[in-house]
Structures are given as structure tokens and as C-alpha cells.
C-alpha positions as YAML, in Angstrom:
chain: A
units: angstrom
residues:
- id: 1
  name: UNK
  ca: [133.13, 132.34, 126.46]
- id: 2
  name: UNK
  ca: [132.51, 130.21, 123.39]
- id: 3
  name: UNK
  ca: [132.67, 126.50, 123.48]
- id: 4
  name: UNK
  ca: [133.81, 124.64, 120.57]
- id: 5
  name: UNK
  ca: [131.11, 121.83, 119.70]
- id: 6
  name: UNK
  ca: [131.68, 118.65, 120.63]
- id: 7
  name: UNK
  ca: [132.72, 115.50, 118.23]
- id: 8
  name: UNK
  ca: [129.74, 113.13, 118.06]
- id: 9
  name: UNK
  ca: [132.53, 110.22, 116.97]
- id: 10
  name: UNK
  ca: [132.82, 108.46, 113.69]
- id: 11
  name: UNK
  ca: [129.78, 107.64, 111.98]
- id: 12
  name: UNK
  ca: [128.76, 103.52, 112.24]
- id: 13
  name: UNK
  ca: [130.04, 101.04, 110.24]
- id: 14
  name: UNK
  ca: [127.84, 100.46, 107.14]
- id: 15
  name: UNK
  ca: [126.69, 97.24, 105.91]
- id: 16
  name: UNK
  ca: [128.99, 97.52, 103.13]
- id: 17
  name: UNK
  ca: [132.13, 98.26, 105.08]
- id: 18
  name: UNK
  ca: [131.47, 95.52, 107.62]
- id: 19
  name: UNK
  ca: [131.43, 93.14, 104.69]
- id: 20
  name: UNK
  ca: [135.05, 93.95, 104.34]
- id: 21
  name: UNK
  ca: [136.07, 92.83, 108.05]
- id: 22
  name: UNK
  ca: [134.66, 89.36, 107.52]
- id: 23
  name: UNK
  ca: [136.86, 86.41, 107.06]
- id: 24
  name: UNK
  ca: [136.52, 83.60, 104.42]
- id: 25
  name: UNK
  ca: [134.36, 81.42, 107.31]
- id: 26
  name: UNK
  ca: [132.27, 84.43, 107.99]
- id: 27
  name: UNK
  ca: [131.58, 85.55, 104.34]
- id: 28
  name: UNK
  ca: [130.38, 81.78, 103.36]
- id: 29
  name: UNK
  ca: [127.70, 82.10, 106.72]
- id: 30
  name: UNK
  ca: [126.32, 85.37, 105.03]
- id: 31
  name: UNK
  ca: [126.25, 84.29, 101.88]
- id: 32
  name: UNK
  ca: [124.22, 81.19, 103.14]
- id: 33
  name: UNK
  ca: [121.68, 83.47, 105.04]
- id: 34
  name: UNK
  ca: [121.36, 85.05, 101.99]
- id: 35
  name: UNK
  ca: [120.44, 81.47, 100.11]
- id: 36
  name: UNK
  ca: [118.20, 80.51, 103.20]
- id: 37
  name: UNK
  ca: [116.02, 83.64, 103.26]
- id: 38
  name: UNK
  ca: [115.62, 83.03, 99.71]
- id: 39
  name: UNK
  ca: [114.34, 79.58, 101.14]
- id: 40
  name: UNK
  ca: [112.25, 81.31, 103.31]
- id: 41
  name: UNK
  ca: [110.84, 82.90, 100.35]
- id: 42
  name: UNK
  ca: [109.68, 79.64, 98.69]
- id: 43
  name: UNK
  ca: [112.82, 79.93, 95.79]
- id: 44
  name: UNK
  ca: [114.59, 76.84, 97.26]
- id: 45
  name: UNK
  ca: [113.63, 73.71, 99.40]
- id: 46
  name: UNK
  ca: [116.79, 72.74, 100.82]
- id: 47
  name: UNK
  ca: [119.97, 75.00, 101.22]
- id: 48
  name: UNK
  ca: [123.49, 73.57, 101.84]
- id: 49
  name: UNK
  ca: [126.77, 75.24, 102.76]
- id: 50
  name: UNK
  ca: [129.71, 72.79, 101.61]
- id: 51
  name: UNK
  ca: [132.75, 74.81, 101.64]
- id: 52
  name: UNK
  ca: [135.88, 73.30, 102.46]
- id: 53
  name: UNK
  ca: [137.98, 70.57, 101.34]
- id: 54
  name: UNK
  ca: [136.40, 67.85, 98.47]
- id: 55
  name: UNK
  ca: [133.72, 70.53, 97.92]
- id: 56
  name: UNK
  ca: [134.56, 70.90, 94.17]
- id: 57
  name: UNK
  ca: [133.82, 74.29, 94.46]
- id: 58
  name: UNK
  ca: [130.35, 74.14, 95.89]
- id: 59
  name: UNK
  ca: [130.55, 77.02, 98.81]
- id: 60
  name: UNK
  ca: [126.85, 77.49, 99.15]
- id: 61
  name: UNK
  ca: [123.66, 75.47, 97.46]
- id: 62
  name: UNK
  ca: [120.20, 76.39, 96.83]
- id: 63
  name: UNK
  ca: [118.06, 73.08, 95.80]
- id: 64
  name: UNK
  ca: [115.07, 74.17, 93.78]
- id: 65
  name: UNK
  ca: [114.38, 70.36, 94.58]
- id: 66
  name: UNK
  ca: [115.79, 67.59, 96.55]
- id: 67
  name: UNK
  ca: [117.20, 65.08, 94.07]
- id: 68
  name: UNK
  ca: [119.67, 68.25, 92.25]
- id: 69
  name: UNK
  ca: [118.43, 67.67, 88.63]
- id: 70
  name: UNK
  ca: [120.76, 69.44, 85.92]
- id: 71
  name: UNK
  ca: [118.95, 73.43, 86.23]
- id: 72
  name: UNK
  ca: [117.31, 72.76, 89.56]
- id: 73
  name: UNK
  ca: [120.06, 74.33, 91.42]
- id: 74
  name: UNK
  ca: [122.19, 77.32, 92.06]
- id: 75
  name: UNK
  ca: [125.39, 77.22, 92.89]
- id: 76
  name: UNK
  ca: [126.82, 80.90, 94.93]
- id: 77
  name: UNK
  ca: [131.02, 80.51, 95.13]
- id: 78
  name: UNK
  ca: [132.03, 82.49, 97.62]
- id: 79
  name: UNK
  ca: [135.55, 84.65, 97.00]
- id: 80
  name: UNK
  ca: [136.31, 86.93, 99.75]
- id: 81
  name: UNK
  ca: [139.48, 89.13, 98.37]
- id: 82
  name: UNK
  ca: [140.15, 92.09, 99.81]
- id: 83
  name: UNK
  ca: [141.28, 93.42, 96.50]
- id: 84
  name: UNK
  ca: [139.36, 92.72, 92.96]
- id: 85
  name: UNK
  ca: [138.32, 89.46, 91.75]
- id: 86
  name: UNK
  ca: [140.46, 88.91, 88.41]
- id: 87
  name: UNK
  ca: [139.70, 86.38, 86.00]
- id: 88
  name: UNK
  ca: [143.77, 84.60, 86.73]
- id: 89
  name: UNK
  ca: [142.80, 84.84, 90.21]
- id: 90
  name: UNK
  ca: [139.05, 83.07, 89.49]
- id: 91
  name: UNK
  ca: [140.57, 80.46, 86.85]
- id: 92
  name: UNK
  ca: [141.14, 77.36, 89.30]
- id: 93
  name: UNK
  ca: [137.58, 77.63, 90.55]
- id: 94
  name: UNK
  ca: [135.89, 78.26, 86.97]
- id: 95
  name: UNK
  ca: [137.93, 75.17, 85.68]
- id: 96
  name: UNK
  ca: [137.40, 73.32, 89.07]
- id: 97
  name: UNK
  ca: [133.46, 73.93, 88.16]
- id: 98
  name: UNK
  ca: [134.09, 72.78, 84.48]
- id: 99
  name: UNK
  ca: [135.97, 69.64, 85.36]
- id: 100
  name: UNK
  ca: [133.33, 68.50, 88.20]
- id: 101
  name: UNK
  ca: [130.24, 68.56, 86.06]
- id: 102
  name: UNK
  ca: [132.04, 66.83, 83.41]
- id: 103
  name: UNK
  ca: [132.93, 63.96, 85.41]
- id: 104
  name: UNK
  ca: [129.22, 64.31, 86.97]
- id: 105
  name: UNK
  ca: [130.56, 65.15, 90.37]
- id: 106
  name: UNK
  ca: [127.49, 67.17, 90.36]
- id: 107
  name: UNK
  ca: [124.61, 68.26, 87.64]
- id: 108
  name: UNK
  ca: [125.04, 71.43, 85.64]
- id: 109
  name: UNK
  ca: [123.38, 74.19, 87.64]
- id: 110
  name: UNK
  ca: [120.34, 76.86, 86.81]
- id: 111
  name: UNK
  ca: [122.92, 79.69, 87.93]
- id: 112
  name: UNK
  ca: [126.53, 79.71, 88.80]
- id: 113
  name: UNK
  ca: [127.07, 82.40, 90.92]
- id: 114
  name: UNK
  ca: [130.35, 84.26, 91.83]
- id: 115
  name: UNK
  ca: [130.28, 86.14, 95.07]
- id: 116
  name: UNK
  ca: [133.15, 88.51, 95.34]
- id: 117
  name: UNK
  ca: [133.79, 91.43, 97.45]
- id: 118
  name: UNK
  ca: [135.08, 93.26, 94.34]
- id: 119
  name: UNK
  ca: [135.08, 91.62, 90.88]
- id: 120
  name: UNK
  ca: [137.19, 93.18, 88.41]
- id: 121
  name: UNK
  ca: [136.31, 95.22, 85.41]
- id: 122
  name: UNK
  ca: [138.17, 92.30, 83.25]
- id: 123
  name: UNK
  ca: [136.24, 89.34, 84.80]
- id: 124
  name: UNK
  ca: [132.81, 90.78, 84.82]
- id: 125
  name: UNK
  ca: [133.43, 91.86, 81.14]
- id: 126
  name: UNK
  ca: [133.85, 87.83, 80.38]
- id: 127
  name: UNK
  ca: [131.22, 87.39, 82.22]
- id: 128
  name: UNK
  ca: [128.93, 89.71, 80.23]
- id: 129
  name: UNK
  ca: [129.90, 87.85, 76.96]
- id: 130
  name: UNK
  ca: [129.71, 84.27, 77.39]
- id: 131
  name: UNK
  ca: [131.70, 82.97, 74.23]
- id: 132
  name: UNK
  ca: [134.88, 85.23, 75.11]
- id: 133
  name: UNK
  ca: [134.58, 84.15, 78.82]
- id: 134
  name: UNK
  ca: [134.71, 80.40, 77.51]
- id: 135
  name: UNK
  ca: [137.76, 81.12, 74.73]
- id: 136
  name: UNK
  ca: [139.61, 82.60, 77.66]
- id: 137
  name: UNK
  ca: [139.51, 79.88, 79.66]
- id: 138
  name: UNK
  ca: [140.04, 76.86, 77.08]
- id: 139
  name: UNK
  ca: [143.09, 78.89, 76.09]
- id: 140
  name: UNK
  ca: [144.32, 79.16, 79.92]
- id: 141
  name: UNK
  ca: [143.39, 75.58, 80.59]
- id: 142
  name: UNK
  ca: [146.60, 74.79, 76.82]
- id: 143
  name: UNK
  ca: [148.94, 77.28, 78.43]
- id: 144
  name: UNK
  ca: [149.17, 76.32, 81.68]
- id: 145
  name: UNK
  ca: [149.17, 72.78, 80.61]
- id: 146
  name: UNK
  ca: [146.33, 72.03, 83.07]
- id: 147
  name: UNK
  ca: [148.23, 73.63, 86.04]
- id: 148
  name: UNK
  ca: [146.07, 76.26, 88.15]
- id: 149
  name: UNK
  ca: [148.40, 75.53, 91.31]
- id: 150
  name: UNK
  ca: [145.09, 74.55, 93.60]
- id: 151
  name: UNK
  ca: [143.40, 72.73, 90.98]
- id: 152
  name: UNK
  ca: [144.96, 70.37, 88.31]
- id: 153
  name: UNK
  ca: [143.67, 68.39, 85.51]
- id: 154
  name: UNK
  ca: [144.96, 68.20, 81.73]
- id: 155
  name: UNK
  ca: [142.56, 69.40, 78.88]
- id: 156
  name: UNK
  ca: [141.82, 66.48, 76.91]
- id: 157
  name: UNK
  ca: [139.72, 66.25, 74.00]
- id: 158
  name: UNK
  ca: [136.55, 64.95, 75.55]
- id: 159
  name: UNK
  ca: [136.78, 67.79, 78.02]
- id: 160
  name: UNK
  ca: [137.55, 70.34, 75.71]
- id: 161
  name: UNK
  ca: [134.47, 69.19, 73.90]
- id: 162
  name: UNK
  ca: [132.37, 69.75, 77.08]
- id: 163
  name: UNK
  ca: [133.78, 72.89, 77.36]
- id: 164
  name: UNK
  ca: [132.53, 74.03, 74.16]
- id: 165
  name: UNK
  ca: [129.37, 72.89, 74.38]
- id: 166
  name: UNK
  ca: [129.18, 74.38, 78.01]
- id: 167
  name: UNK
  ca: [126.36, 77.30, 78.47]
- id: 168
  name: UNK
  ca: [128.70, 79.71, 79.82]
- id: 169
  name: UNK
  ca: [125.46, 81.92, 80.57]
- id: 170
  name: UNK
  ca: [124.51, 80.40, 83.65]
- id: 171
  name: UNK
  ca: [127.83, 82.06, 84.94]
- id: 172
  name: UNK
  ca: [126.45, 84.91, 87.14]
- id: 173
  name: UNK
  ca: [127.80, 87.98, 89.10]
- id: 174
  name: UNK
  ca: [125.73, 88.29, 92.53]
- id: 175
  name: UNK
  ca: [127.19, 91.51, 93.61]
- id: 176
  name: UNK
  ca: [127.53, 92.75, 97.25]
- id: 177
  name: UNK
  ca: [124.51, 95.06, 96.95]
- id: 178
  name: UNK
  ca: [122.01, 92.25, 95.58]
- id: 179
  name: UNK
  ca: [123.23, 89.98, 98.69]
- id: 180
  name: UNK
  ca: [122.55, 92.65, 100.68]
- id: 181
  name: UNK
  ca: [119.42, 93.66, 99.29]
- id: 182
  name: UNK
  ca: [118.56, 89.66, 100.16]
- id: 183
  name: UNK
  ca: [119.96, 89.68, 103.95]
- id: 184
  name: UNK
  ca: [118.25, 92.92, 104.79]
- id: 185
  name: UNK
  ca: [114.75, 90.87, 104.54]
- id: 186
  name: UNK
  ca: [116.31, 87.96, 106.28]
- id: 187
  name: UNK
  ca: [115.74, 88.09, 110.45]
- id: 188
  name: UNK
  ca: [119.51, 87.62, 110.58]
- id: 189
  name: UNK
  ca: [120.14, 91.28, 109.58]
- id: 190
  name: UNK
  ca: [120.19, 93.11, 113.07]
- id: 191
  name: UNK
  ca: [122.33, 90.31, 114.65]
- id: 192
  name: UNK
  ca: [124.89, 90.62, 111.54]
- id: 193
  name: UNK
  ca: [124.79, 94.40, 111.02]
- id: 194
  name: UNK
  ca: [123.00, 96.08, 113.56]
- id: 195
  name: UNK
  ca: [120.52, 97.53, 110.99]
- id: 196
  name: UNK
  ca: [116.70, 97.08, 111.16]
- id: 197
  name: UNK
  ca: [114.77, 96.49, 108.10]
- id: 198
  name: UNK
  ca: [111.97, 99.24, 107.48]
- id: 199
  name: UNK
  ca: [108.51, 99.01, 108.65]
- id: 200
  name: UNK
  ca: [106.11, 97.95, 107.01]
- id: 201
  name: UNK
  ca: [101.90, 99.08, 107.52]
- id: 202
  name: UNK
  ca: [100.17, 97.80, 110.17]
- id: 203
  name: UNK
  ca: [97.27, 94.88, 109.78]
- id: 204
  name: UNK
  ca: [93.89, 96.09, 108.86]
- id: 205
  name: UNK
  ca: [91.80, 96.21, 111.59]
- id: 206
  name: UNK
  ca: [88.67, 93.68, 110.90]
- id: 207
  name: UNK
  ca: [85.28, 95.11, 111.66]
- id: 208
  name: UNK
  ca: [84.74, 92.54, 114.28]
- id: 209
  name: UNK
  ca: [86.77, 91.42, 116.71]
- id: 210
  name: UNK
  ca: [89.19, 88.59, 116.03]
- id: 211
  name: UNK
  ca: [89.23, 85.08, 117.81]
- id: 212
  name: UNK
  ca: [93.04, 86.51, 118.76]
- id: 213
  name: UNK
  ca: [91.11, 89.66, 120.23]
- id: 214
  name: UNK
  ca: [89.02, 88.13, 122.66]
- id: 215
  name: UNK
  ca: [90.80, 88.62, 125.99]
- id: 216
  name: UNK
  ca: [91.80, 91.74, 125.87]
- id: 217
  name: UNK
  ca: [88.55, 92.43, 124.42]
- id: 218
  name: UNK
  ca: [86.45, 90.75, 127.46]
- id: 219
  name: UNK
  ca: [88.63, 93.28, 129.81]
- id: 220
  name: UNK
  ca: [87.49, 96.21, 128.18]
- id: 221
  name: UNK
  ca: [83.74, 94.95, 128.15]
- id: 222
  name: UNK
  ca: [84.26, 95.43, 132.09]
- id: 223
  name: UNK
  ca: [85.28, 98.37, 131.60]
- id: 224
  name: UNK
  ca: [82.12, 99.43, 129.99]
- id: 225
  name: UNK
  ca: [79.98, 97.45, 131.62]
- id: 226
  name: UNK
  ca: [81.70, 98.63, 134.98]
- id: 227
  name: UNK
  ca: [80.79, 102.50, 133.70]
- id: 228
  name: UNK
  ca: [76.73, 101.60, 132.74]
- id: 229
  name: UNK
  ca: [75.99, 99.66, 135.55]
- id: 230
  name: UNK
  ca: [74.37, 97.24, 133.05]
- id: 231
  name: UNK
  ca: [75.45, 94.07, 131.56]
- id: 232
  name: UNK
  ca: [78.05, 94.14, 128.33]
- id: 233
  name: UNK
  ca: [78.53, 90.96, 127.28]
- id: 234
  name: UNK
  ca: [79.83, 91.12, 123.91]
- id: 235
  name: UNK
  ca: [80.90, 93.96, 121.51]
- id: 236
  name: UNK
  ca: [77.23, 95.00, 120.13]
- id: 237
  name: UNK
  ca: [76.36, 95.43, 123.22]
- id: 238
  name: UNK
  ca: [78.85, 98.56, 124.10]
- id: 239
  name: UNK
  ca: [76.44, 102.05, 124.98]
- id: 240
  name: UNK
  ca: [77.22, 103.83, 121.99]
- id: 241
  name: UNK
  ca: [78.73, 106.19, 124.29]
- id: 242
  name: UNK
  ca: [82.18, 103.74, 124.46]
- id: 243
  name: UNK
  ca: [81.72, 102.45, 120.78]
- id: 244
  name: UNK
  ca: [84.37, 105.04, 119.74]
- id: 245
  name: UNK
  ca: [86.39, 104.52, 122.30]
- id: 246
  name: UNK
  ca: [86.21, 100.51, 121.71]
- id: 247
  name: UNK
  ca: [87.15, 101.13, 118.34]
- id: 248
  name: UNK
  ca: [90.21, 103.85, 119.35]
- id: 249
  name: UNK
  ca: [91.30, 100.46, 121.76]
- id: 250
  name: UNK
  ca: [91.19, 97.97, 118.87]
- id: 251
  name: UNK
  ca: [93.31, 100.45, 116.44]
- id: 252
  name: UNK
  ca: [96.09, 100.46, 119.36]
- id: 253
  name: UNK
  ca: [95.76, 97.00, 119.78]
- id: 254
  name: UNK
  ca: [96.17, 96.41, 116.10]
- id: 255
  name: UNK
  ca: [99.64, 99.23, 115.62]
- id: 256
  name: UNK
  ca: [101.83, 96.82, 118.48]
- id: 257
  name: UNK
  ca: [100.27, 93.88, 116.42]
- id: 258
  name: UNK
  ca: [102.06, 95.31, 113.48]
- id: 259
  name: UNK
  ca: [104.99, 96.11, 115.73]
- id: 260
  name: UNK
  ca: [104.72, 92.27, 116.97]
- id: 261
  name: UNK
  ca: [105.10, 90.90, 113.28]
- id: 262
  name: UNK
  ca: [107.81, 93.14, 112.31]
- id: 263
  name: UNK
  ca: [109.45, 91.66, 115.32]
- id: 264
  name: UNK
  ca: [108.66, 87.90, 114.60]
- id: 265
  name: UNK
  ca: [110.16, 88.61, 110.96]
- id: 266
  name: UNK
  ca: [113.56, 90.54, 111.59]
- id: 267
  name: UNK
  ca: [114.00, 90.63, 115.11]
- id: 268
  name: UNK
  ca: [112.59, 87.41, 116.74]
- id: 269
  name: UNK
  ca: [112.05, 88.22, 120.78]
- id: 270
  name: UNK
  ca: [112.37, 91.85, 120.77]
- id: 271
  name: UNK
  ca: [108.37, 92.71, 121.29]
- id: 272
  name: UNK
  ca: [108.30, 90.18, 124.26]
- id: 273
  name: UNK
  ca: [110.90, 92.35, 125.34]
- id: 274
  name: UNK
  ca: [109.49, 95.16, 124.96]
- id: 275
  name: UNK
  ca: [105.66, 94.20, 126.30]
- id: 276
  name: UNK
  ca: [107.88, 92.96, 129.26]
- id: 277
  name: UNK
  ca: [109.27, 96.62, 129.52]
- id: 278
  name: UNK
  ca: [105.92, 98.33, 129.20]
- id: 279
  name: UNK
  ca: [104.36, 95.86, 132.03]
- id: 280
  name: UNK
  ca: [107.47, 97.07, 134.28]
- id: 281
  name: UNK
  ca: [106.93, 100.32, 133.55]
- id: 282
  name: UNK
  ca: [103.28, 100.85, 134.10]
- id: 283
  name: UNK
  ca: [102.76, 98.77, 137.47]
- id: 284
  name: UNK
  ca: [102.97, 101.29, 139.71]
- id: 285
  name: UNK
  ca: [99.94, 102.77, 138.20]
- id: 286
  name: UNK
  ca: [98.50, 99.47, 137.47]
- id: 287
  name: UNK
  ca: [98.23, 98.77, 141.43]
- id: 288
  name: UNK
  ca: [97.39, 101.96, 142.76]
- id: 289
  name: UNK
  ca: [94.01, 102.56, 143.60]
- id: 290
  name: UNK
  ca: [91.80, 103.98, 141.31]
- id: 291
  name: UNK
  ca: [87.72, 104.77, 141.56]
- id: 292
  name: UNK
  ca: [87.57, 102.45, 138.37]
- id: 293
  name: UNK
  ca: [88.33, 100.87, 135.54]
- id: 294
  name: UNK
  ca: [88.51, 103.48, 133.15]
- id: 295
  name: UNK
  ca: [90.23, 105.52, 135.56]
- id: 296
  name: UNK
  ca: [92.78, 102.67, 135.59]
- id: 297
  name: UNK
  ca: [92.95, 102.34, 132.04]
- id: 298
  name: UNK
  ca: [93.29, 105.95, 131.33]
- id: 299
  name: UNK
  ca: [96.06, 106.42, 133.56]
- id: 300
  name: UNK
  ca: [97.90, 103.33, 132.62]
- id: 301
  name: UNK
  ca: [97.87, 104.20, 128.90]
- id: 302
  name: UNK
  ca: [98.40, 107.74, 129.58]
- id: 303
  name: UNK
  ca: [102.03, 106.20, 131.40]
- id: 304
  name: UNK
  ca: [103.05, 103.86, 128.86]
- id: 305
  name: UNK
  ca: [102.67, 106.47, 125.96]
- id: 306
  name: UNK
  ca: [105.84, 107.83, 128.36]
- id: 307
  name: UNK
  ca: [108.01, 105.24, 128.15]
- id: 308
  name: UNK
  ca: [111.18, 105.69, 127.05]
- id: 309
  name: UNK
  ca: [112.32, 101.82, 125.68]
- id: 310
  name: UNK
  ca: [115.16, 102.86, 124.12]
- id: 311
  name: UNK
  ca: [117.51, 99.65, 125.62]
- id: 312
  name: UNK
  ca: [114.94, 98.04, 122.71]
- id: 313
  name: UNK
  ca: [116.25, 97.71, 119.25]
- id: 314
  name: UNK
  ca: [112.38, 98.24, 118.45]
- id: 315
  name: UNK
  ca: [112.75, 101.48, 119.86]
- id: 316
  name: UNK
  ca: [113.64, 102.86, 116.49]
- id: 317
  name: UNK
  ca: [110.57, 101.34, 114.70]
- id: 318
  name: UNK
  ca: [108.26, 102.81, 117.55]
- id: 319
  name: UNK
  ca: [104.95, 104.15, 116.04]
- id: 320
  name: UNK
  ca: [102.49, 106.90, 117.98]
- id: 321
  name: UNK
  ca: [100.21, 103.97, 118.99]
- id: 322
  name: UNK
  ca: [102.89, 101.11, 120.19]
- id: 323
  name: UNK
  ca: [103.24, 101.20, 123.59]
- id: 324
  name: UNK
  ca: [99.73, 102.24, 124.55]
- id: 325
  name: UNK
  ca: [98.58, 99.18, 122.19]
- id: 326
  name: UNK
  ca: [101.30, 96.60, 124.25]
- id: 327
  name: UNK
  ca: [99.27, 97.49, 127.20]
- id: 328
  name: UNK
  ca: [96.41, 95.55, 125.49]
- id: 329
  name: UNK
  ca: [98.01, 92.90, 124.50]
- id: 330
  name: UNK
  ca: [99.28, 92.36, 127.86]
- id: 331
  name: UNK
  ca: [95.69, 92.50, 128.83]
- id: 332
  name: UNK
  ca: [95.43, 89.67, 125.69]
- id: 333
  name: UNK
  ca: [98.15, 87.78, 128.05]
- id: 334
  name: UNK
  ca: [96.08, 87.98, 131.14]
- id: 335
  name: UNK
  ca: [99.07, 89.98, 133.00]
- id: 336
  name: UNK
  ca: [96.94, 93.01, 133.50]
- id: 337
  name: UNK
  ca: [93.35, 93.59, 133.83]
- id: 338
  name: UNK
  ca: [91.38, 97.20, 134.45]
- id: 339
  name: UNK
  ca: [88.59, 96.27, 136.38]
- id: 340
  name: UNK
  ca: [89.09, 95.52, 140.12]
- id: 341
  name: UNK
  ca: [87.53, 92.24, 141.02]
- id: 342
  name: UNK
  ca: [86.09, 90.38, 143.93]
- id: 343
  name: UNK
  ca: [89.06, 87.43, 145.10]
...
């Protein structure tokens, strides 16, 4: 009898499509995690989200320096439309913008940029020539008599002047995909979208051992020194027998490191949680008796290489050398040691 196969469900939201479910609050809080990690970066010193009434159009604003000189700032205007961003639909904010640094509300900005869900073929062509985009809107600004329904204020000659004069290049598209490309580097990434970032190599491992090393590194030199019956005290001392098997150690110590600072970047927490999970899961063999250390550590390894951490977002970033390395930095920790020891 033939089964039909089941349906695995619908396929997960992208980051894209989720964009579309925000609402204007929500959109103005990505957008600024976008500006901050571009903070983070070293781009900005100060970031400020504004939006909302008597912001004069300032959504979101990234300070290149903390008195706003005219150029040391960029401005991101946030238009969440569910349909396409046309340029009747954009005119009260472009002329909002106009009016404000006239009346030095605020300095002219490096970049003005409009962040839209969609923005139409029409209003990205103005965009892309800077002397129609600015005819376009003088002419608006006579025919509706300074009327733009949410934004009014009569075109007089001094303005029109400034208007003329205006750079209409620092008028920028930021498109969905470069805010994305920004977010996806920011730590607030998973917690918006669910999506980890990928992963990048793992630190060299230095020829000695770090100051960082040292515990975890004193455990093992038990472990040797527990084997010889003689005296290991530091890391040139290991019988050459161990020295590849010290270095084997350090390399797993040295992949969860890398694991660790992916963590600390994108997903702040999650390694604790899962060194806390590997500690669980190897205790059993942690406690048992064993005829020594390297028995201990052999068997303990052996376990956590088992592990299935998959309640772990890191779980999908997992390399071959993770879990057995998390057992050494636990050892870093002081939560585990290999070597039983007198009370």
C-alpha cells in the first residue's frame, strides 16, 4: 500500500516578507537598529530615533558628531506603505525637509535617506536625476499653493531661492535589501527575524598558551602529569608523548572560542546556554568513577561530541569541534575538572 508523502508545511517567513507585517512603530525600530549597528561600526557617534509629532521629518538620525554640523549627519525617513512609494505620496515630507532646513530647524544633512517598503519607478527616477527631482517639486510646491494636506507652507521667494540652490543629491534611496544587508550584522537579527548571520573562521590558535587559557590549561597538566607520574608544571614540560594531544585540546578549545564570539556578536547569551547544556549533559560521566584522568576526559568528550543541543539557536552554527571544546572551557570556568583530587 503506497503512502502519499507527507506536507512539511509552508516554508518560513523570509526577512523580506516579514518586513511587510511590520507597522509604522515597528519599521522606525528596524530602521534604527540598522543606524545603531552602523554605530557599532564606528560610522556614527550618537543615533537618535525622533519620529512622531514636531519631528520635522526626522524618523531616524545618525550623528557623525555630536554638535550636527551641516554634512555631519544622515537623516533615514522612514515610509512604511504597503503599496509603492510615489513621488505625490512623498511630496509633504520632501517639502517638510526643504522648509525645516531653511528655517534652520536643523542643518542640511550628508545623506537624506528615504526608506520605503517599495519606492516607485517614478520617484526613484527623480531621485536618480537631481535637477528634475527639484523642478518637480518647486512646481508642486505653485500648484498646490503650498497645500500638501499634512504639511503647509507658501513658496515664497526666499524659499524658492533655497530651493534652487538646494543639493538635491544628498537625496538617497536606502532600499530594503541594503537595510537588510545592515541588520543581518547587527545582534538584533535573530530576535527580529529568526535568522542567524553566517559564521565566520575560528581564532588562530597562538603557539603558546594564552593568559585566557590558563585554567583549563592547568587541568590538563594533571592530566599529564597524573599519566607520567612526574611533575608537569607548565606546557614545555608535557612528555612529548601528550604534546599532540595538548595541542588537539587547545584547537577544541579554540573552535567553541570561535563559537563563543559569534555568540557575543549576533546572539548575546546563547553559548552560556549552550556550555550550560553540555555541563548537563556530560555529568553523569563526569562523576562516575574512572581509573583516571584521561579516562575521565576521554569519556567525557567522547559524550559531549553526542549531544544533541538543538533547543540552541547555535545549534545550526555547530562546528565538528564545538561541543567537545565547551567541555574545556567549562574546565576554563572551574565547573569541571579531570583529575580526582584529595578533599
Amino acid at each position: 500500500m503506497s503512502h502519499l508523502p507527507y506536507h512539511p508545511g509552508p516554508a518560513p517567513l523570509t526577512p523580506e516578507q516579514r518586513l511587510f507585517f511590520m507597522n509604522d512603530e515597528e519599521w522606525e525600530v528596524f530602521i534604527e537598529q540598522c543606524a545603531r549597528q552602523l554605530k557599532a561600526e564606528g560610522k556614527y557617534v550618537q543615533v537618535l530615533r525622533l519620529g512622531g509629532a514636531g519631528d520635522k521629518g526626522r524618523d531616524v538620525c545618525g550623528y557623525s558628531q555630536h554638535l550636527p554640523a551641516e554634512g555631519a549627519w544622515d537623516l533615514y525617513q522612514a515610509k512604511h506603505y504597503e503599496g509603492t512609494l510615489s513621488p505625490s505620496a512623498f511630496a509633504s515630507e520632501l517639502a517638510k525637509f526643504l522648509w525645516s532646513v531653511f528655517s534652520e530647524a536643523y542643518t542640511r544633512p550628508r545623506n537624506y535617506f528615504i526608506c520605503a517598503l517599495r519606492v516607485g519607478p517614478k520617484l526613484h527616477d527623480y531621485v536618480m536625476n537631481p535637477l528634475e527631482f527639484k523642478a518637480w517639486i518647486l512646481s508642486e510646491w505653485k500648484e498646490k499653493c503650498g497645500d500638501f494636506g499634512t504639511f503647509k507652507q507658501t513658496l515664497t521667494p526666499e524659499l524658492e531661492a533655497f530651493v534652487n540652490d538646494f543639493p538635491f543629491e544628498v537625496i538617497k534611496v536606502k532600499t530594503t535589501a541594503d537595510l537588510l544587508e545592515i541588520h543581518a550584522r547587527s545582534d538584533k537579527h535573530w530576535e527580529l527575524f529568526g535568522v542567524l548571520a553566517a559564521r565566520g573562521p575560528n581564532p588562530e590558535v597562538p603557539d603558546s598558551p594564552a593568559t585566557d587559557e590558563q585554567k583549563y590549561v592547568e587541568a590538563l597538566l594533571k592530566v599529564y602529569q597524573e599519566a607520567g607520574q612526574a611533575p608537569v608544571p607548565n606546557p614545555d614540560a608535557i612528555p612529548a608523548s601528550y604534546k599532540k594531544h595538548f595541542k588537539a585540546q587547545r584547537r577544541l578549545f579554540y573552535s567553541a572560542e570561535g563559537l563563543n564570539r559569534f555568540s557575543r556578536d549576533k546572539l548575546p547569551g546563547a553559548f552560556d546556554d549552550l556550555v550550560g547544556q553540555v555541563e548537563v549533559g556530560v555529568s553523569s560521566d563526569l562523576t562516575q568513577p574512572h581509573p583516571d584522568g584521561m579516562s575521565r576526559l576521554t569519556k567525557v568528550l567522547d559524550t559531549a561530541n553526542t549531544l544533541q543541543v538543538t533547543s540552541n539557536p547555535l545549534n545550526a552554527r555547530l562546528q565538528a569541534g564545538d561541543l567537545r571544546g565547551a567541555c574545556h572551557h567549562l574546565a576554563n570556568q572551574e565547573r569541571i575538572g579531570w583529575v580526582d583530587e584529595d578533599e
